[in-house]
C-alpha positions, -999 to +999 in steps of 0.1 A: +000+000+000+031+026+008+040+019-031+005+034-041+005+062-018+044+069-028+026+070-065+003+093-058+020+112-039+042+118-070+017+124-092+002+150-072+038+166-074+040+165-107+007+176-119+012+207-093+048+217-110+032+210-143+005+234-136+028+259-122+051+255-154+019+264-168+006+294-150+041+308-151+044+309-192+014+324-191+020+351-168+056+354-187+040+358-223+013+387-207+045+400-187+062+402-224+033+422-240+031+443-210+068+449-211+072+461-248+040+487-241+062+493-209+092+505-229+074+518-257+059+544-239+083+551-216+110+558-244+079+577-264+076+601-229+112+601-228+127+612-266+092+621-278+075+643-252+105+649-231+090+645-197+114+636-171+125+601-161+103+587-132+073+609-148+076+589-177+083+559-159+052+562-140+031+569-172+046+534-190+040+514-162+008+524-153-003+521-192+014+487-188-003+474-159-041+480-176-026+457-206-012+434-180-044+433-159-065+426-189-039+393-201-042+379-167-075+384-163-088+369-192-063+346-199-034+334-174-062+332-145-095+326-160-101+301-145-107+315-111-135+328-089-150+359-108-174+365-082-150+385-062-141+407-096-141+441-075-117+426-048-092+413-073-094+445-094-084+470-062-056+438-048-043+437-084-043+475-088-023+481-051+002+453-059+013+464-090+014+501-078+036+486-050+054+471-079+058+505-100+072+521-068+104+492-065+107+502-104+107+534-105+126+536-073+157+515-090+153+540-117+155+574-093+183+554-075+205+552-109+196+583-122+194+606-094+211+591-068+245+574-090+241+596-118+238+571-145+219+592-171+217+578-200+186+566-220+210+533-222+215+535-183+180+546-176+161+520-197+185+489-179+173+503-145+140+509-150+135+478-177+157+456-166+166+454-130+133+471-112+116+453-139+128+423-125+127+431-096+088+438-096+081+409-122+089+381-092+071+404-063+042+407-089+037+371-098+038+360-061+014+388-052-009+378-081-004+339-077-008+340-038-033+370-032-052+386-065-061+360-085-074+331-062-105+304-060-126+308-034-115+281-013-080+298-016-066+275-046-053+290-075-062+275-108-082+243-095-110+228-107-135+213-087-118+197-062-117+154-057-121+142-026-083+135-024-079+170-029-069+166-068-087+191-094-115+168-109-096+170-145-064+164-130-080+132-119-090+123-154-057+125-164-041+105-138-067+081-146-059+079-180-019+072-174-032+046-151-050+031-176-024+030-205 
């Protein structure tokens, strides 16, 4: 019997980092879109408009977010609970402003504070490192507080009763089978 549970116990694993694999390429390829509009406008505010460096930062980002909202909305997390729509709006909203301030800061930081000042140096601090930065506190945020069923799972389906999402169980039943 310990073989079975051992098994399962396994397959659970894997189906979890499968799905995480998963949510994560998702979240990366709306990241991506959400990163060219990102640098689009902020080099537009920048070379175009010549508005100063956070100011334009802030506009990018904030232009980026709607775009990234929308992706994982309606696509990386549509599968979860959209009866709490207003609460996930106003959680996703705060996180990523908390997200735009790391950004931004790592921008001011460079540019003010080291006096790195160069569209080069500006768009690797901004786009590069607080981008980074703010993409890993962004998709824990999201993963682990925005976008969530209500029983607190992200991404399930209705649950089995050994706590496996109902097509999850199809699948393993499947492999089983072959």
């Amino acid at each position: 019997m310990g073989d079975w549970s051992a098994a399962r116990a396994l397959r659970r694993l894997r189906t979890r980092l499968e799905r995480l694999a998963r949510e994560a390429a998702k979240f990366g390829t709306v990241g991506a879109v959400g990163f060219l509009v990102n640098v689009a406008v902020f080099n537009l505010c920048i070379h175009t408009l010549q508005l100063a460096p956070i100011r334009s930062g802030v506009i990018s980002q904030v232009v980026a977010i709607g775009t990234n909202y929308l992706g994982n909305r309606y696509w990386t997390y549509r599968h979860t609970d959209k009866r709490r729509i207003r609460r996930e709006t106003v959680l996703f909203f705060f996180f990523s402003g908390i997200a735009l301030v790391i950004e931004n800061a790592v921008l001011a930081v460079s540019h003010y504070g080291l006096g790195y000042t160069s569209p080069l140096a500006d768009n690797i601090a901004k786009n590069v490192v607080g981008l980074g930065i703010g993409t890993v506190f962004r998709f824990w945020t999201y993963r682990t507080w925005v976008f969530r069923q209500s029983s607190g799972r992200i991404l399930a389906a209705s649950p089995a009763p050994d706590g496996l999402a109902a097509e999850e169980e199809r699948e393993n039943r499947r492999v089983m089978l072959k």
